[in-house]
C-alpha positions in Angstrom: 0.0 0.0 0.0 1.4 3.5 -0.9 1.9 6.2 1.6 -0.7 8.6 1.3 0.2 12.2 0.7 -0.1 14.5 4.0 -1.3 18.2 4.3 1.8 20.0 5.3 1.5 22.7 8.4 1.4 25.2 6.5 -1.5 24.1 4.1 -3.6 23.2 7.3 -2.6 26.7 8.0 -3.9 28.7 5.3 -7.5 26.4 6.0 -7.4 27.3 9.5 -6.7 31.1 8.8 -9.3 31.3 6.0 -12.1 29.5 8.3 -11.4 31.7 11.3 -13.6 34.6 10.4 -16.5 32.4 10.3 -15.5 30.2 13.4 -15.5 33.2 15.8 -18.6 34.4 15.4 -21.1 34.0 18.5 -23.1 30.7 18.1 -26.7 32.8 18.2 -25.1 34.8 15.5 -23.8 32.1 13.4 -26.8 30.4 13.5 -28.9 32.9 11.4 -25.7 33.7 9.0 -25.6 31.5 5.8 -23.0 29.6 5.3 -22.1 27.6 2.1 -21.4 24.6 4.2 -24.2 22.8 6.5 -21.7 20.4 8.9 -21.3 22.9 11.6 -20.1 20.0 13.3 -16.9 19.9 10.7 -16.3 23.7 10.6 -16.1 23.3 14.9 -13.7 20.3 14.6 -11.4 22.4 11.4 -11.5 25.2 13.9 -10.4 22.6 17.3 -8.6 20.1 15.2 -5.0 22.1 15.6 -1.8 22.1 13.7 -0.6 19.6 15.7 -3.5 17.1 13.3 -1.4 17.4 10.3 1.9 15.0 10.8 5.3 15.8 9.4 5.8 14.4 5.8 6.8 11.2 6.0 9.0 8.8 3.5 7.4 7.3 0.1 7.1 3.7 2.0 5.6 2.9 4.4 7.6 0.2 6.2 11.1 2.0 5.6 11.2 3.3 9.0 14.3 1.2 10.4 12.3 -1.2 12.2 12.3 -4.9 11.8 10.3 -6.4 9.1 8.2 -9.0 10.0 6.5 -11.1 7.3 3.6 -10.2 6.1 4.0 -6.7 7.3 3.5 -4.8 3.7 2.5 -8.2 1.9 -1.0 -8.8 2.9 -0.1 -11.3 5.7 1.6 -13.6 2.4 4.5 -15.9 3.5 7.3 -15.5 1.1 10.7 -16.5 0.6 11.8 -12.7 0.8 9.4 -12.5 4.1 10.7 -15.3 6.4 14.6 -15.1 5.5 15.1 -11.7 7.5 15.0 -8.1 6.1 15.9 -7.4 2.8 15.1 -3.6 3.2 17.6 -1.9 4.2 21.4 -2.7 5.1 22.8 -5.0 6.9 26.3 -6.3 8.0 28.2 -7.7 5.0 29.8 -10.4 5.1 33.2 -12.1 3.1 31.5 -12.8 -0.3 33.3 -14.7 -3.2 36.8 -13.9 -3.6 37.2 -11.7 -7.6 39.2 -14.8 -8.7 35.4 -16.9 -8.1 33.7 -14.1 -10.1 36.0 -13.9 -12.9 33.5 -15.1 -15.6 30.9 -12.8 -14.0 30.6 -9.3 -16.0 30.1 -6.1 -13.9 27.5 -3.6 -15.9 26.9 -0.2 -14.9 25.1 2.2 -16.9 27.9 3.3 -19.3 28.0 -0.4 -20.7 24.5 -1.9 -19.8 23.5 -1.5 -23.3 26.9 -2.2 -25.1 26.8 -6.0 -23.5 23.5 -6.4 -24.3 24.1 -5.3 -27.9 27.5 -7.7 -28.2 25.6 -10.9 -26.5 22.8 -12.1 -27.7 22.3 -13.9 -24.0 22.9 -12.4 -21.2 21.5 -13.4 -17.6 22.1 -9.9 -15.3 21.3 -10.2 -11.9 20.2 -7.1 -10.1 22.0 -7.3 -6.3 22.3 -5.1 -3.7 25.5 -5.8 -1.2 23.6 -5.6 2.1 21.1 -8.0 0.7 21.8 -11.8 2.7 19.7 -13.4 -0.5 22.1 -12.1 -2.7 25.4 -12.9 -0.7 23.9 -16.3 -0.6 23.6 -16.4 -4.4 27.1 -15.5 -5.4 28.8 -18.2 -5.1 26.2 -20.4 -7.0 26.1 -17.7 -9.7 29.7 -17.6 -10.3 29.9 -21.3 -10.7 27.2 -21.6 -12.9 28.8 -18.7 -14.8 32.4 -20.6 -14.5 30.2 -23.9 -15.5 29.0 -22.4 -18.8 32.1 -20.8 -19.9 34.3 -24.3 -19.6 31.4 -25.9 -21.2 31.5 -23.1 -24.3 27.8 -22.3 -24.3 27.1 -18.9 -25.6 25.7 -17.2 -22.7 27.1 -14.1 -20.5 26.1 -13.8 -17.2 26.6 -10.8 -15.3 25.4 -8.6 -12.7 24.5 -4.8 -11.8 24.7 -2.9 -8.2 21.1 -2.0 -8.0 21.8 0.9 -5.2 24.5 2.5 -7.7 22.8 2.0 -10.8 19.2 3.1 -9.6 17.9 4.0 -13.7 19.1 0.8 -14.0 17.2 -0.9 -11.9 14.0 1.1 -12.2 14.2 0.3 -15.9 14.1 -3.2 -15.8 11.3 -3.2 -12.8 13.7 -4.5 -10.3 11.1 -4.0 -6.9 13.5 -6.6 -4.6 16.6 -8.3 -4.5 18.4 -10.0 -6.0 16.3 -10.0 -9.2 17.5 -12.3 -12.6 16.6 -11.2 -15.8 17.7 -13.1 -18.8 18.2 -11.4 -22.2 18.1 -12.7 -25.5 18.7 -10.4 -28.1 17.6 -7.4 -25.9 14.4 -8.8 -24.7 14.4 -9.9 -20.9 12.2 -12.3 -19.1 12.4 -13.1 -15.1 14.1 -16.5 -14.2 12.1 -18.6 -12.5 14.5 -21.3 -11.3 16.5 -22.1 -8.0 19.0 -19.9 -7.0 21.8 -22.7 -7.2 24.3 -23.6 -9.6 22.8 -26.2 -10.7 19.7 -24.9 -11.4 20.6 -21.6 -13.0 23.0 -24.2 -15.6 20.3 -26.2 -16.3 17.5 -23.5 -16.7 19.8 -21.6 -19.4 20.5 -24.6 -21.0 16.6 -25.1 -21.9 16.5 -21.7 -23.0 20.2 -22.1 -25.6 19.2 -25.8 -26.3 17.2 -28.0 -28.0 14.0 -29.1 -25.8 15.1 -32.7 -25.9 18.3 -33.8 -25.9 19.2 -37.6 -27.7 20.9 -40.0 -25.5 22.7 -42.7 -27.7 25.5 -43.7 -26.2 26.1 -45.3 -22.5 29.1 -42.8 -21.3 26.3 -40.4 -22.1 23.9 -41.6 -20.1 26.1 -42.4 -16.9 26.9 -38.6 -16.9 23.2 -37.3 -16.9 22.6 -40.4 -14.4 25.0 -39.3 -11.7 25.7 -35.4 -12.8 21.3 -34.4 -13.1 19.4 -33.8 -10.2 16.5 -34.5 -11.7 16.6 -35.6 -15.4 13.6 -37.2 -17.3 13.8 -39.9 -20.1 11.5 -41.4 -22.9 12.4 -44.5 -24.1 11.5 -44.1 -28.0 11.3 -46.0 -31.4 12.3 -43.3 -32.9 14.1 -39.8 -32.4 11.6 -37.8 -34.5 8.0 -38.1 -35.5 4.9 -37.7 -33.2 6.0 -39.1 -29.8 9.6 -37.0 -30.3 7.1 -33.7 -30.7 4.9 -34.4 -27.8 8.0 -35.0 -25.3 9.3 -32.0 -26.5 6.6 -30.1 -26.3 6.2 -31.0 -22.5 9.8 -30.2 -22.4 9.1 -26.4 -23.3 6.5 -26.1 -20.4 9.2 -27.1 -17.9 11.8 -24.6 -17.4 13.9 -26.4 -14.8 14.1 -30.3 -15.7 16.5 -31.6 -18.5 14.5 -33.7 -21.0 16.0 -37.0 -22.8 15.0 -39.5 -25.2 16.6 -42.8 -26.5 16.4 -45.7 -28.8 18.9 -47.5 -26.8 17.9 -50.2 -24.3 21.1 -50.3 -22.6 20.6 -46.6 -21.9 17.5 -47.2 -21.2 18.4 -50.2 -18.6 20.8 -47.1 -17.0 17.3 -45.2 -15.8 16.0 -48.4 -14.6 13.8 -48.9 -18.3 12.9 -53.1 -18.5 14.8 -53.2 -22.3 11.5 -55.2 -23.3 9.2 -52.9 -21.9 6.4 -51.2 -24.0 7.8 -47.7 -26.0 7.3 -45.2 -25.6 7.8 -45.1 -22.0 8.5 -42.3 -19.4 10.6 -42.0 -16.1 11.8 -39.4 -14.1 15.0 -39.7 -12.1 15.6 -38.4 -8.9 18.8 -38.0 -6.9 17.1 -39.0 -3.3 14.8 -41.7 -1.6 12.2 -42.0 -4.3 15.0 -42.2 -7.1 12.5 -43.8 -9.9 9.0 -42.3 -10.9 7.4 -44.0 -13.7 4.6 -42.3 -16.1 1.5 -44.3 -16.6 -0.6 -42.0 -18.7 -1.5 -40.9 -22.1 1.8 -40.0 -24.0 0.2 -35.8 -24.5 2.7 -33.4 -23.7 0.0 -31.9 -21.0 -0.2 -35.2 -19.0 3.6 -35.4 -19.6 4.3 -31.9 -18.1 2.1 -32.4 -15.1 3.2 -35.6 -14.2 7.3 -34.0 -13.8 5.4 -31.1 -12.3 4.1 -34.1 -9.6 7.0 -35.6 -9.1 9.9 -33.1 -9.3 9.9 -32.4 -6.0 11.0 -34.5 -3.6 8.7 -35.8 -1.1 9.7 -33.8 1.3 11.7 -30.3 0.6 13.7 -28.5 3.6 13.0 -25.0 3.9 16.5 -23.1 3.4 17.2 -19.9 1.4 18.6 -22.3 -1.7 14.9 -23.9 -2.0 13.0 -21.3 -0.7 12.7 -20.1 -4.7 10.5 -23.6 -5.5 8.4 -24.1 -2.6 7.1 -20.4 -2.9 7.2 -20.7 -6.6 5.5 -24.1 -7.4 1.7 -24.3 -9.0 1.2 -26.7 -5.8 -0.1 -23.7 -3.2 -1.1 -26.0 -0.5 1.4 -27.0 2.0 1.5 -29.2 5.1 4.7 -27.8 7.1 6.3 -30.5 9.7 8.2 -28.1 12.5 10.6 -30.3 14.7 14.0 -29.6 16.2 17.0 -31.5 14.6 17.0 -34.4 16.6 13.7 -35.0 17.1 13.1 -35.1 13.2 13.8 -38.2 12.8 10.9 -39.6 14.6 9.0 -37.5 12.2 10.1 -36.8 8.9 9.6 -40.4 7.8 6.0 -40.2 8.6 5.9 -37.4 6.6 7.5 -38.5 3.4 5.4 -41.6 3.7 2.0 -39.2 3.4 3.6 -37.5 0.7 3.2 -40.2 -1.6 -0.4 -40.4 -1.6 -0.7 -36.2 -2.2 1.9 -35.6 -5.1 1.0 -33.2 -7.2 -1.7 -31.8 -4.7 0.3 -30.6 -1.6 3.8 -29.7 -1.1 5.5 -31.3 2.5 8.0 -28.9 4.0 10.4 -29.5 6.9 11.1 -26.8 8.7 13.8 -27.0 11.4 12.9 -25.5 14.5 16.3 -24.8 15.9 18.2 -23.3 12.8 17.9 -19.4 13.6 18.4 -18.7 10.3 15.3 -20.3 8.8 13.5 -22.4 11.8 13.3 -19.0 14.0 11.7 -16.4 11.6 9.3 -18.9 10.2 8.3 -20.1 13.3 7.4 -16.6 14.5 5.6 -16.0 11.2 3.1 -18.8 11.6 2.9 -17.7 15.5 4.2 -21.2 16.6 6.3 -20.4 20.3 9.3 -23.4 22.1 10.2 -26.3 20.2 7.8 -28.6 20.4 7.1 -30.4 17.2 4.4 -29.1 15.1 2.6 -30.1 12.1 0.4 -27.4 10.0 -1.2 -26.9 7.0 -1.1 -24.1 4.7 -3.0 -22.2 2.2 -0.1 -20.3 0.6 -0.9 -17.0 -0.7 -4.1 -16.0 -2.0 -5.5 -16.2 1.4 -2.9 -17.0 4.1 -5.1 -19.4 6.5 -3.3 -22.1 8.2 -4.7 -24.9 10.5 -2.6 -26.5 13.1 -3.1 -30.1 13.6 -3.6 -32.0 16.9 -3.4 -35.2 18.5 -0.5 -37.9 18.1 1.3 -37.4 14.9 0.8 -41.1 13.5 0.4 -42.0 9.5 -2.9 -42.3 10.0 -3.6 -39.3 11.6 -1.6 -37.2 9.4 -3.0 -38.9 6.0 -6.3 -38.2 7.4 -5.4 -34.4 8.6 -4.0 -34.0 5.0 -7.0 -35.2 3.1 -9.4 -33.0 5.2 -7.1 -30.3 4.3 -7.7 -30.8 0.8 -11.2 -31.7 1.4 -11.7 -27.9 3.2 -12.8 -30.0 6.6 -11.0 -27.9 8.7 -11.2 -25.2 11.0 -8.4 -22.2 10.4 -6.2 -21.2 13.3 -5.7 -17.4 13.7 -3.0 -15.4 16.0 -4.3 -13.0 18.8 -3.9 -11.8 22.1 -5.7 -12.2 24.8 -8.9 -10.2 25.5 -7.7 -6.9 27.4 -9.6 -7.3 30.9 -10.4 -3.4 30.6 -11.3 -1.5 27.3 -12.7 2.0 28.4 -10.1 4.0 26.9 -11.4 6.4 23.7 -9.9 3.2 21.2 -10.7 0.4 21.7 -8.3 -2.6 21.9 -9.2 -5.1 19.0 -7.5 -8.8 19.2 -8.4 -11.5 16.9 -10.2 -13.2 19.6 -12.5 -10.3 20.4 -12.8 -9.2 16.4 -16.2 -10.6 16.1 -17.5 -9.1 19.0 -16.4 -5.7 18.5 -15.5 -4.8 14.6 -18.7 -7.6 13.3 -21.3 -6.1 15.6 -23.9 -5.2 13.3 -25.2 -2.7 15.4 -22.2 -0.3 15.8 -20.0 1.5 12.9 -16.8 0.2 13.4 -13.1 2.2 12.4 -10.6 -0.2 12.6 -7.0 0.7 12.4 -4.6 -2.1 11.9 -1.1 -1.1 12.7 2.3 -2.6 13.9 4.2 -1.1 17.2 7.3 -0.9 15.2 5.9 1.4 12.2 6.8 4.9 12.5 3.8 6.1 10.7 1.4 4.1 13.0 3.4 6.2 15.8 2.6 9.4 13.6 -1.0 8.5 13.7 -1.4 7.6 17.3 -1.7 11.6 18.6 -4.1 11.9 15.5 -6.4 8.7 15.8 -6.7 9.5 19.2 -8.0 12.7 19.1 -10.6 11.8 16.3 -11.4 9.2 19.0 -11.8 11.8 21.6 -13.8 13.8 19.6 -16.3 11.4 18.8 -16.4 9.8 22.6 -19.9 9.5 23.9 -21.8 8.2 19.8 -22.6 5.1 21.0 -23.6 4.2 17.3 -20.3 4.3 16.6 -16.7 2.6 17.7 -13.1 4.0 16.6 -10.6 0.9 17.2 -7.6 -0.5 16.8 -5.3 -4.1 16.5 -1.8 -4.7 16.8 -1.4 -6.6 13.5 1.9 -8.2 14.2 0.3 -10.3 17.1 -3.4 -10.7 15.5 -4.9 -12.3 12.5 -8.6 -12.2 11.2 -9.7 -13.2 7.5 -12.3 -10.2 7.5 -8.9 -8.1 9.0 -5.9 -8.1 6.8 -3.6 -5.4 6.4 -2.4 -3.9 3.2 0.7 -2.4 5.0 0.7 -0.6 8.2 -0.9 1.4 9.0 -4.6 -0.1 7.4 -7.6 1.2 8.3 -10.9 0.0 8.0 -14.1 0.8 8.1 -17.0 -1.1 8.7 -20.4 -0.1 8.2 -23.4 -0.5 10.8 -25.6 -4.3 9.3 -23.4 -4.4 6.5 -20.8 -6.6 8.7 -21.3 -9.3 5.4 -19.9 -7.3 2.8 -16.0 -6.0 2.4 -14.6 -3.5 4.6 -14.2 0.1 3.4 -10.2 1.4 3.1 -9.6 4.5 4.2 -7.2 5.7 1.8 -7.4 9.9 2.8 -5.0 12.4 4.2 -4.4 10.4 7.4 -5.9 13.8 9.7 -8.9 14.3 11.8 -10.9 16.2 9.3 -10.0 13.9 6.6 -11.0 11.0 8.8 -14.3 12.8 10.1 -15.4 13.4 6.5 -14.7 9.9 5.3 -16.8 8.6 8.6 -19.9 11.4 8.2 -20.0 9.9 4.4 -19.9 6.0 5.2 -21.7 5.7 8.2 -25.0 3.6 8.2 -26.4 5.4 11.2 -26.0 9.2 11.4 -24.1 10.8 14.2 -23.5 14.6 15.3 -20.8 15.3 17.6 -21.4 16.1 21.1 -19.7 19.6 21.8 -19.3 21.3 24.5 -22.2 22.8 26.7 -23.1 26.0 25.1 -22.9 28.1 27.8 -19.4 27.3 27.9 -18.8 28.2 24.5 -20.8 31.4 24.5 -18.7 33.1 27.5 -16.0 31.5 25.3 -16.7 33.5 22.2 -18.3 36.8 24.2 -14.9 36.9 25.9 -13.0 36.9 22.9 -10.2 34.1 21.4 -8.1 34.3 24.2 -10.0 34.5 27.4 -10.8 31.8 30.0 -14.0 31.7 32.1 -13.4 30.9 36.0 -14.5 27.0 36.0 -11.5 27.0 32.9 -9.1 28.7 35.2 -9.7 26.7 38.1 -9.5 23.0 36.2 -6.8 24.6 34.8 -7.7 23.6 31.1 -9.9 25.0 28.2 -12.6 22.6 26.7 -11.3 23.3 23.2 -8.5 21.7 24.4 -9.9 18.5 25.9 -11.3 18.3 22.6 
């Protein structure tokens, strides 16, 4: 969510100044004077509001203000890689990266050559870095062997990378919006990598894009390299190297960036992948460097059915959550996930439960182990999905289109955890949500939302309900917090109506999610069914007053002070203060 632009001082000012003549006129005289604008109520709260109701201006974003970031904070509650691996937003420590005699195949581009590589090469994978960023540390060394890799191997590719803090038209150019970002160009054109960040992966994705979709296996020295060099390789066992079944594989081949494709005639290469010599062609297996080392296809030889059966059964049963595969759990079609949380040596007892489930889901859910006691990883995902000590934990989750995630309970068994997974799937269970605990006293002007309490307060169909969502850490939630409660205090005593807030780092609710802090909300009197209204104003009383007086379901009025009070106040002029003022020692414009 964009910051919102703030009147300056001096704009609220010029308002003030300019509504002054009006404001001081005696109420009995006011009253029979026509004015152009019928809220008396907001010309009294322009006049009380002060200067003090227009904050300084504040940076372009929002979360930029040198506090941790939590995930989720300015992502909609989403769990991303670039959310759970620490804060990617602003420096950090650096630490000893490759040494320049690892980087030598990598190109260094800064604006005064960006555009004469590109011209000279017609590929050219650039990644965009920044050298605070711990993603992009973790990268280099995996991106200079790949480049190393590809340079030995004499495939026509450059790869290269830019300081996105230097080069900032650079990186605004090309749309570069975190880091590290990989672009690769061919002949000028870019498109985003979508692969690993590993060496590995990065060789084999380019080598998709620069090769043929299927490459022909005929002899066996061939074969024994792709059998023990490939992570995960894929082979059809053909009549024939061309003609209809050739196309088909190939075609499945294109829709898979990340997975080498091979095809052979030979039945000793074939025996290599495990392929009975006699079996029926043309046959299908994917080869995997782990447990399950041998998937076999069983349907129709289409390149669709082909492409989502290595889309299945890429994977492995289970994937460990590091920073290295962080890129294919959060990018992978599957969305689903059940997440197994256990401390290294208790795993285990676990994890083989787990893969076992696995089996019966592929292609349906994704099984992630997280572990518990690895700071870099276990800690900040742990604290994401609001899981506290080390006890094991299983949970399932959504992914990102609506963030919910159920915690399971009872023994973890294979039968309890095949059955938790297939109500999962099946939408049979009940979504677990952070809060705190109910406040035991909420009389203050806001009140104190917590996703326990949500329902009561925010959902009650018979109140209008302002909801501000904020996190303790954000500096323009601290901005806001003179200003939301004065608009509070002001409209004290309407019991139609309820200005609130929630601290959004420590509470969840589906009908409550932030876009950025701060959010605020509003939502109207027996319309508690229907989406919440953004506030999306100048974040100032008068703003906020206005956007209420136009969305309310049940009209309110302020309640001002007595007017006795403010007739002595006005007969004795701008400055003067009755006796009852001078002996509480306060003015009831300023309580206000």
């Amino acid at each position: 969510m964009a910051a919102m632009p703030m009147p300056t001082p001096r704009s609220l000012l010029l308002l003030l100044l300019l509504a002054t003549p009006f404001l001081l006129l005696p109420l009995a005289a006011s009253a029979s004077v026509p004015t152009s604008n019928p809220d008396i109520d907001l010309e009294y709260l322009i006049k009380n509001a002060g200067l003090d109701d227009a904050p300084s201006d504040d940076p372009e974003d929002w979360l930029d203000d040198g506090a941790p970031a939590s995930p989720g904070d300015d992502l909609g509650a989403d769990y991303d890689e670039e959310d759970l691996f620490g804060d990617d937003d602003g420096p950090e420590e650096s630490s000893q990266g490759p040494s320049a005699a690892d980087e030598a195949h990598v190109l260094l581009l800064t604006g005064g050559n960006f555009t004469s590589v590109l011209a000279a090469r017609r590929h050219v994978m650039v990644e965009f870095y920044a050298p605070w960023c711990g993603h992009c540390r973790a990268l280099a060394p995996h991106y200079a062997a790949a480049a190393a890799h590809l340079a030995a191997d004499g495939v026509d590719v450059a790869l290269a990378k830019v300081d996105a803090t230097e080069e900032h038209d650079l990186a605004q150019a090309h749309g570069v919006q975190g880091y590290p970002t990989l672009l690769f160009f061919i002949d000028g054109v870019p498109r985003d990598y979508s692969g690993e960040r590993t060496k590995d992966a990065i060789v084999a994705w380019i080598g998709k894009k620069l090769g043929p979709a299927v490459q022909n296996l005929t002899a066996v020295d061939e074969a024994e390299k792709v059998v023990t060099g490939d992570d995960v390789a894929v082979l059809a066992f053909l009549n024939h190297l061309s003609g209809a079944h050739s196309d088909e594989l190939a075609a499945a081949s294109r829709l898979e960036d990340t997975i080498s494709f091979y095809q052979t005639t030979s039945p000793d290469v074939a025996k290599l992948f495990h392929i009975d010599p006699e079996a029926k062609r043309p046959s299908v297996v994917l080869l995997k460097k782990e447990e399950e080392k041998l998937t076999v296809f069983d349907g129709e030889f289409r390149a669709s059915a082909i492409a989502e059966f290595v889309s299945a059964n890429k994977i492995p049963l289970i994937t460990t959550l590091t920073q290295e595969t962080a890129p294919a759990i959060f990018d992978n079609p599957i969305k689903k996930q059940i997440l197994l949380f256990a401390v290294a040596k208790e795993s285990a007892k676990f994890l083989p439960i787990i893969k076992e489930t696995a089996k019966s889901f592929k292609g349906k859910l994704l099984f992630v182990f997280v572990e518990r006691d690895n700071e870099e990883v276990g800690e900040p995902v742990a604290n994401y999905f609001g899981i506290t000590g080390q006890e094991t934990t299983v949970l399932a989750y959504t992914g990102n289109e609506d963030a919910k995630k159920f915690f399971f309970t009872g023994e973890i068994s294979l039968d309890s955890i095949k059955e938790f997974a297939h109500d999962f799937l099946e939408d049979k269970l009940t979504p677990s949500y952070k809060s705190d605990p109910v406040p035991e006293s909420n009389d203050e002007d806001v009140k104190v939302v917590v996703g326990k309490s949500l329902d009561q307060i925010v959902l009650d169909e018979s109140k209008d309900v302002l909801l501000e969502v904020y996190a303790p850490w954000c500096g323009h939630c601290q901005s806001l917090e003179p200003i939301y409660n004065k608009l509070a205090k002001y409209l004290r005593g309407i019991d139609s109506l309820v200005i609130a807030k929630m601290d959004g780092t420590n509470n969840e609710h589906p009908r409550a999610k932030p876009d950025g802090f701060p959010t605020i909300l509003f939502y109207p009197a027996g319309k508690k069914s229907f989406e919440p209204i953004t506030f999306e104003g100048d974040r100032t009383v008068v703003e906020m007053y206005k956007f209420l007086k136009k969305h309310a379901a049940i009209p309110f009025k302020l309640k001002r002070p007595d007017s006795s009070a403010a007739r002595t106040d006005s007969a004795d002029g701008p400055g003067s203060t009755t006796d009852s003022e001078k002996s509480s020692g306060s003015n009831p414009k300023d309580e206000l």
